[in-house]
N, C-alpha and C positions, 0 to 999 in steps of 0.2 A: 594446420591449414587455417584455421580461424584466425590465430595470433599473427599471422600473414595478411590475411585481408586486413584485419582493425590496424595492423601496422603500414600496410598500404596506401588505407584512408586519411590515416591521420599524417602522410608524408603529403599526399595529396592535397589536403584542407592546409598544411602551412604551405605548400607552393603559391596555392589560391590567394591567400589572404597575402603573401610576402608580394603578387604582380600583384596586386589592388593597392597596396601599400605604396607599391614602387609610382603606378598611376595615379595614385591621388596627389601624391608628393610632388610629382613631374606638373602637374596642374597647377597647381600655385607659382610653379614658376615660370610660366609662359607670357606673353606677352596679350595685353585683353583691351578691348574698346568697351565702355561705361555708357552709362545713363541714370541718371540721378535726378530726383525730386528735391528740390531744399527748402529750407523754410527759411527765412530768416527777419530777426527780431529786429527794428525801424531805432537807429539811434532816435534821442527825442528832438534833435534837430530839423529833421525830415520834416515833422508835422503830420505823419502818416503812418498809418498802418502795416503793420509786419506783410512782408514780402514773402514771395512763394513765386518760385524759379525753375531750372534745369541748369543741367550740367552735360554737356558731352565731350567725353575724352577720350585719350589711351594712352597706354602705361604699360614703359618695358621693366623689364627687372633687370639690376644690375648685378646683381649677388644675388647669394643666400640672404641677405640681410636691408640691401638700399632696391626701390626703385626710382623710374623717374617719370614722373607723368605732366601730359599735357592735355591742358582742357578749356573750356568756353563755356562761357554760363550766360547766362538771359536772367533778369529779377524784375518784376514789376510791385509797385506799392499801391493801394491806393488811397486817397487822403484820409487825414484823419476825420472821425465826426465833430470835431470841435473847430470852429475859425481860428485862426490863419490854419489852412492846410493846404498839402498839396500832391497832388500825385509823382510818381516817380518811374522813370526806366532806368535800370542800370544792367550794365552789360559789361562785358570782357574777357579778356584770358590770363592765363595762367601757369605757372612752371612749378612741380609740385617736387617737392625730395622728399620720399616718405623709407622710413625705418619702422623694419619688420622685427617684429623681439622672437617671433615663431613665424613656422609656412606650414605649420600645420592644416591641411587643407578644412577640415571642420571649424579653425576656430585660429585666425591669421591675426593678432593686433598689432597695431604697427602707430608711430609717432609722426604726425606729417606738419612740414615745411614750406610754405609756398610763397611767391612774391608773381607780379603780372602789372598790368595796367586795364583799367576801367574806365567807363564812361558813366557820369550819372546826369540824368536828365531832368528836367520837371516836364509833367507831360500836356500842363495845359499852355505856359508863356512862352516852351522852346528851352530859355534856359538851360547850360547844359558846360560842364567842367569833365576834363580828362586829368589822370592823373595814375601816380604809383599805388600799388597795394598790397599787402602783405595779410599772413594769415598764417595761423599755427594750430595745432588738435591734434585730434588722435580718434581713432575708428578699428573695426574690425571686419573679414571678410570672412565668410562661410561658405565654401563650396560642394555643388551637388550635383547629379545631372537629371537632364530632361530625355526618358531614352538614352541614345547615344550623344546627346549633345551634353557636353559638361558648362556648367555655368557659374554664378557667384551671386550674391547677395552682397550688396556692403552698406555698412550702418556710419558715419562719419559726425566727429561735431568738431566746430573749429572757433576762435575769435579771428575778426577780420579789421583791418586797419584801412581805410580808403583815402586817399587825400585828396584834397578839391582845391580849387581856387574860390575862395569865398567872398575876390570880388565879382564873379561872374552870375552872383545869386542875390541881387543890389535888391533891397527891399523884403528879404528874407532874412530867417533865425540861422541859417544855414553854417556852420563853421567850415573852419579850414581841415577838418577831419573829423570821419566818422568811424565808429568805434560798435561793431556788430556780433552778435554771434549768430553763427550759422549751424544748421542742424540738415543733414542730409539723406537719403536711403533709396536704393537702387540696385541695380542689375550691372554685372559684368559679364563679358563673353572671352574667354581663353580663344586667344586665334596663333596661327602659325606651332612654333615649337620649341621648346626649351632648346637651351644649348648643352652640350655632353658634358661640361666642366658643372652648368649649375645643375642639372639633372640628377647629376650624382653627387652634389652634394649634400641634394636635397633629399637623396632619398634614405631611410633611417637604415640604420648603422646594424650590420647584421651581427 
């Protein structure tokens, strides 16, 4: 009777652990709306001081392996302490193709892709150029939950490429491109529901 129960238990604790498994799995591939802090470091063109932003997006998964996300960012500068400087708004969005290497739900890294368009402003003369932008990096996601709500963590760092029209900025050091890195960290929320094809592909191989 004894070797019955302990064998009971122990078919019991891998069912448990095999639906947690399958759960966590199915988490990583759902589709999530973001929110992100970023910091980013002022090409020396600018004449100002490193930026500190937001990001808000969302991001479906295409596979086990690609997503695709879209997003919006807000950055403010503001001048440097040294003359000529100048304060700055930049703003825009963004198309991101990011490649996942795992969907491990603890510990996700993945390579990302982006291109969009921006606006950078100066924010005392008006001054102000639109233009393409591009950015490449790579990050990682961690998911956990809060009670029954499951959520993510993601840590991101990228270079970013901006282009400007540099006669729009006449009496400035301003170039015709700016050349940044950006550093990110924030909050994801899994909404809606994987699909039955990634769900299981996602989930480890019994």
């Amino acid at each position: 009777m004894k070797s019955v129960r302990v064998g009971g238990v122990a078919v019991l604790m891998a069912f448990c652990a095999n639906v947690h498994a399958q759960d966590t799995a199915v988490v990583s591939m759902r589709s999530y709306i973001l929110q992100t802090l970023d910091y980013q470091f002022a090409d020396t063109s600018r004449r100002a001081q490193n930026g500190r932003g937001a990001v808000l997006g969302a991001g479906l998964p295409l596979s086990t392996h690609f997503n695709l996300e879209l997003s919006g960012f807000y950055t403010t500068f503001n001048p440097d302490p040294q003359p000529p400087a100048y304060g700055w708004h930049d703003y825009g969005g963004r198309f991101d193709g990011m490649f996942f290497y795992s969907r491990n739900p603890a510990f996700s890294p993945y390579f990302d892709f982006g291109a969009g368009y921006g606006r950078n402003a100066l924010r005392t003369s008006g001054q102000a150029s639109s233009g393409a932008l591009v950015d490449y990096g790579f990050g990682a996601i961690h998911y956990f939950s809060v009670g029954n709500l499951p959520m993510g963590v993601r840590g991101d760092a990228r270079y970013r490429w901006s282009f400007l029209d540099d006669n729009k900025f006449s009496g400035t050091s301003v170039r015709d491109s700016l050349g940044e890195p950006v550093f990110s960290l924030g909050l994801l929320i899994p909404i809606g529901s994987s699909s039955p094809k990634t769900s299981q592909a996602a989930t480890p191989a019994q």
